[in-house]
N, C-alpha and C positions, 0 to 999 in steps of 0.2 A: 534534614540533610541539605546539604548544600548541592542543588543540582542545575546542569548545563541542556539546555535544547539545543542543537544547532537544528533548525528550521523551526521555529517559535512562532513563526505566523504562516505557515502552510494549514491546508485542511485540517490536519490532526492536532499539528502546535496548535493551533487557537482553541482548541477544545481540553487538550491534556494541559494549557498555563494556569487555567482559574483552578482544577483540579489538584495542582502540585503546592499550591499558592493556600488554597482552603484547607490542605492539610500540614500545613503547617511550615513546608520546605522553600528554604530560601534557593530562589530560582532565578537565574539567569538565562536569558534568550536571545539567539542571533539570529537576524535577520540580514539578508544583502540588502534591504533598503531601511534607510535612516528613518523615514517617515512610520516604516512598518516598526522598527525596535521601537520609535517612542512611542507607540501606540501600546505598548507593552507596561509600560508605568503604571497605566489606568487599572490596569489587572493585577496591580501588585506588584508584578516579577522589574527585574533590573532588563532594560536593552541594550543591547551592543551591536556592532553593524562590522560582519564579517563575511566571506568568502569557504567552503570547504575546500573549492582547487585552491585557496593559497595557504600555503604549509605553512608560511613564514607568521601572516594575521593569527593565524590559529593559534599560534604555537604564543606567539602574546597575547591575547587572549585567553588560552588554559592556563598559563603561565599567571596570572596576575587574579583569574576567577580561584583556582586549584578547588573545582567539584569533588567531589567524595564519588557523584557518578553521572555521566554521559548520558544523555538522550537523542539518537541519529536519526530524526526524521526529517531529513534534507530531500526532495525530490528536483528535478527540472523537466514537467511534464508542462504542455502546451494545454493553456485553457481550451482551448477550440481543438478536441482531439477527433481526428479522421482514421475509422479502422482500416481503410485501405494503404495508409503512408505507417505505416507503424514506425518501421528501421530509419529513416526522415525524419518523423517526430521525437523518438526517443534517443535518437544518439545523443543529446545532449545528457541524460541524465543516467544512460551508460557509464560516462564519461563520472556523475557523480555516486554511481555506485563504487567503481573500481579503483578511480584515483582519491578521489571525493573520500572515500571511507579509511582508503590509507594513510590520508593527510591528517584525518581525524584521530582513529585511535594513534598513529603515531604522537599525537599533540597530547592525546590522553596519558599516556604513556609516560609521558619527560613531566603531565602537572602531578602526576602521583594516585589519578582513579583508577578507583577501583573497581568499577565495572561500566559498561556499557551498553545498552538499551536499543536496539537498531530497528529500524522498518524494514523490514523484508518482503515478499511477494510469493503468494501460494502457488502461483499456476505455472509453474517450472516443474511439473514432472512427467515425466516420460508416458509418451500417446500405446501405453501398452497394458494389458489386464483389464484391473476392475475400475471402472471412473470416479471414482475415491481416495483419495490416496493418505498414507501416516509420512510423518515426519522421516522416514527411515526407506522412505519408495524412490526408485530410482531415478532419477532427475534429468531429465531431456537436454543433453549435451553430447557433443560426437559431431562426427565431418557431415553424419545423415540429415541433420536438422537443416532446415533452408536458412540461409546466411541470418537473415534478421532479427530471427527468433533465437538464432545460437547466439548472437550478439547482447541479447537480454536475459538469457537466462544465464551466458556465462558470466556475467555484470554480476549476476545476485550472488553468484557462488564464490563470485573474489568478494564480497560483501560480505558476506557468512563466513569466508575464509578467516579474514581480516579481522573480525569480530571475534568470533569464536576460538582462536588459536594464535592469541595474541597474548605470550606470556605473563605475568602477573595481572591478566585482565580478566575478571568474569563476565563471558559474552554470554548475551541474550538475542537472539534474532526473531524478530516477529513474522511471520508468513501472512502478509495481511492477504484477504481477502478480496473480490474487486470491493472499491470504497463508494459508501455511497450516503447522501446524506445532504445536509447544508455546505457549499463549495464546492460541490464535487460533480462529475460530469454527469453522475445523472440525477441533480437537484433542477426539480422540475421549474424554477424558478433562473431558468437561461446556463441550466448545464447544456453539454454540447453533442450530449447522447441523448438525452430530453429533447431537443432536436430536431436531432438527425432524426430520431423517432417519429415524431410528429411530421414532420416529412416527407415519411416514408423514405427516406435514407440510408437507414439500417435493417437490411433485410435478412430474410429469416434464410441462411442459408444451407443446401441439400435439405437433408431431415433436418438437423438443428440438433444434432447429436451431441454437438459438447456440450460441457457442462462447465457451470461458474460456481466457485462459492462469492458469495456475497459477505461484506460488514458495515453494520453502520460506525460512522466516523466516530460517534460516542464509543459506542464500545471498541473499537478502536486505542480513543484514547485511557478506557479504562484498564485494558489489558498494560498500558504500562505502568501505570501505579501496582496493578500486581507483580508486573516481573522487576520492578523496583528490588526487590525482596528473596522471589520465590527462586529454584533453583535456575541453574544457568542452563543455558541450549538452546533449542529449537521447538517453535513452537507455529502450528496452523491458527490461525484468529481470523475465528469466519463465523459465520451462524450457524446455526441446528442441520438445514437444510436445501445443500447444495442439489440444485438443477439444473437439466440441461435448456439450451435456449428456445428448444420447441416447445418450454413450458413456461419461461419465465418473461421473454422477449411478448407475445402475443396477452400476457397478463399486465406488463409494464404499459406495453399501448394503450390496451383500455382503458386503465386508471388517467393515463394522461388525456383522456378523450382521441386518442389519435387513431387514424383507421388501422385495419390491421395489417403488421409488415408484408412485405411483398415475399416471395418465392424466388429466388436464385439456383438453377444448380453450382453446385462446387466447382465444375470443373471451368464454369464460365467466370467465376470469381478467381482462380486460379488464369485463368487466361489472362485477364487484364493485371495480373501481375503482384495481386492483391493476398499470396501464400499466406501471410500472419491470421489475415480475418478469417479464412478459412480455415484454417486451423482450430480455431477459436471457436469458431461455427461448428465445426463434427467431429475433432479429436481431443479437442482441449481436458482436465482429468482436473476434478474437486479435489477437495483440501478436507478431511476429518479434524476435527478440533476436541478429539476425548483429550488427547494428550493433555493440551491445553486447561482443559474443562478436570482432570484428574490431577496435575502439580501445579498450576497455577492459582485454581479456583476459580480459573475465568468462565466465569455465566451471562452470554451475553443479553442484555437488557431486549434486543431486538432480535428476538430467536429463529424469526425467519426474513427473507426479503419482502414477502408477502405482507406479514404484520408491520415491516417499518414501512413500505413503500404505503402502504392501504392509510397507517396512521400521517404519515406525510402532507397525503393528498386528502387527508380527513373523511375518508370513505371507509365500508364496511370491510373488514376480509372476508375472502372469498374460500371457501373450503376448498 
C-alpha cells in the first residue's frame, strides 16, 4: 500500500519507517526539516518537507502522493520538558492537535484516502472511580478541570473528533501511553525526565497516587502496522501494567543510579502554580489496553515498564 507519515522523523516515525518499508509498503514521509526528509531515503521511504498548520502544502502534497492511507504522528513537544510549565510547553502542539489534524484529514479527504492512523494520548480521562480506564471511560473535559489541562485534553478530543467522524474516512486513534524508549524523555541517554530524575528534580509528589500507563516507542510503532488493517476506532496502547508514581518513579531512580526522589506535599506544588504536575502526581487514571490486545492483536513486545526500562539499562528486573 501506498502510505503517508506526517511526522516521519519524530520518536515514533523513525521506528514505524524501516517497519512500513520491510513490509513491503511504498512510503512517504514529512518532515518540517529538509535535512530530516532526506535522511529518510536511506531507509527506503520517499521525503518531503512540509508543515500540518499549512493546509495549502498539504493539500499539494496528498494531492500529488494520493496514499491509499494516512499516518498522523505529528507532535510539537519541547525536547527539554519541565512538569511544572505544562500549558507553556504544550501549547504549541495544542495548536497541532486541533488545527494541525484538521488541516490533515481535510488534505486526506480531497487526495482520496481511505483511512487514517492517528497518535492519540491515554491520560485524558476523568480523575473519577477506578484508576484504569477502557476506551469508553469518561474523559476529563468541563469548566472544572484547571485551564491547562482542559487545554490538552480538549486538543485530543478535536483530534479523535476529526479522525474519527470524518466522512468517507476510517479513523483509528491510538491512545498512546507515556512514551518511552530511544528519543524520548525518559531515554536515559540525555532525556529530560532522566534528568530531572537524577537531580532530584522530579519529585515524588503527596502519596504519589496517580498513575501512568507506560509504552515503549517500539510498540508503539508496532500497533500501527496492526491498525493498518484491523478495525477502525479507538484504542489504549500501553503495556500490561500501569502504575502509580509511588511505584514506578522511586524504581526509574534506582535503575538510573540517581538517589531517591524527594517528598513534596500537593498542596505546596499546587501553591507554586504547578496544578498539571500535581494532577499527574495523585489523580492522574491508566489506560487498559484489552481492547487493543482483543481487535487489534496488539501484544506489546515490552509488557511492562519494568522489563523495558531494566532491559534499557541492561540490568536484572526486579519483581
Amino acid at each position: 500500500m501506498k502510505i503517508f507519515i506526517a511526522g516521519a522523523t519524530g520518536v515514533v516515525g523513525r521506528r514505524l519507517v524501516p517497519l512500513l518499508v520491510s513490509a513491503g509498503h511504498d512510503v512517504v514521509g514529512m518532515s518540517r526539516s529538509a535535512e530530516r526528509a532526506a535522511e529518510l531515503e536511506s531507509a527506503g521511504a520517499r521525503g518531503v518537507v512540509g508543515d500540518i498548520l499549512d493546509p495549502r502544502r498539504l493539500r499539494e502534497l496528498l494531492t500529488d502522493v494520493r496514499p491509499e492511507i494516512i499516518v498522523h504522528q505529528v507532535t510539537d513537544v519541547p525536547k527539554a520538558l519541565d512538569p511544572g510549565r505544562t500549558q507553556e510547553q504544550f501549547a504549541a502542539n495544542v495548536l497541532v492537535r486541533s488545527v494541525g489534524t484538521r488541516n490533515l484529514v481535510q488534505a486526506a479527504r480531497d487526495a482520496g484516502a481511505r483511512r487514517i492512523v492517528a497518535q492519540s494520548y491515554a491520560h485524558i480521562y476523568a480523575p473519577t472511580g477506578g484508576w484504569i480506564k477502557i476506551e469508553s471511560d469518561e474523559l476529563d473535559a468541563g469548566d472544572h478541570v484547571p485551564e491547562g489541562r482542559r487545554r490538552n485534553v480538549a486538543a485530543v478530543i478535536a483530534l479523535e473528533r476529526a479522525v474519527l467522524a470524518s466522512p468517507g474516512i476510517e479513523g483509528v486513534a491510538l491512545r498512546y501511553g507515556a512514551l518511552y524508549g530511544p528519543g524520548t524523555a525518559y531515554d536515559p541517554a540525555g532525556g529530560s525526565i532522566a534528568g530531572l530524575v537524577r537531580r532530584r528534580h522530579y519529585p515524588l509528589v503527596g502519596g504519589g497516587t496517580g498513575w501512568t500507563s507506560f509504552v515503549h516507542v517500539d510498540d508503539a510503532a508496532a500497533a500501527v502496522m496492526l491498525a493498518l488493517d484491523g478495525p477502525a476506532g479507538v484504542y489504549n496502547i500501553t503495556d500490561d501494567r500501569p502504575a502509580p508514581a509511588s511505584e514506578w518513579l522511586p524504581y526509574y531512580a534506582a535503575l538510573l543510579g540517581a538517589p531517591p526522589p524527594r517528598h513534596v506535599p500537593a498542596f505546596a506544588v499546587r501553591a507554586l502554580g504547578r496544578e498539571h504536575f500535581a494532577f499527574r502526581a495523585t489523580q492522574q487514571r491508566a489506560a487498559d489496553n484489552r481492547k487493543a490486545r482483543s481487535q487489534l492483536g496488539f501484544a506489546p513486545a515490552y509488557r511492562t515498564w519494568r522489563d523495558g526500562w531494566s532491559r534499557e539499562l541492561a540490568v536484572p528486573v526486579a519483581a
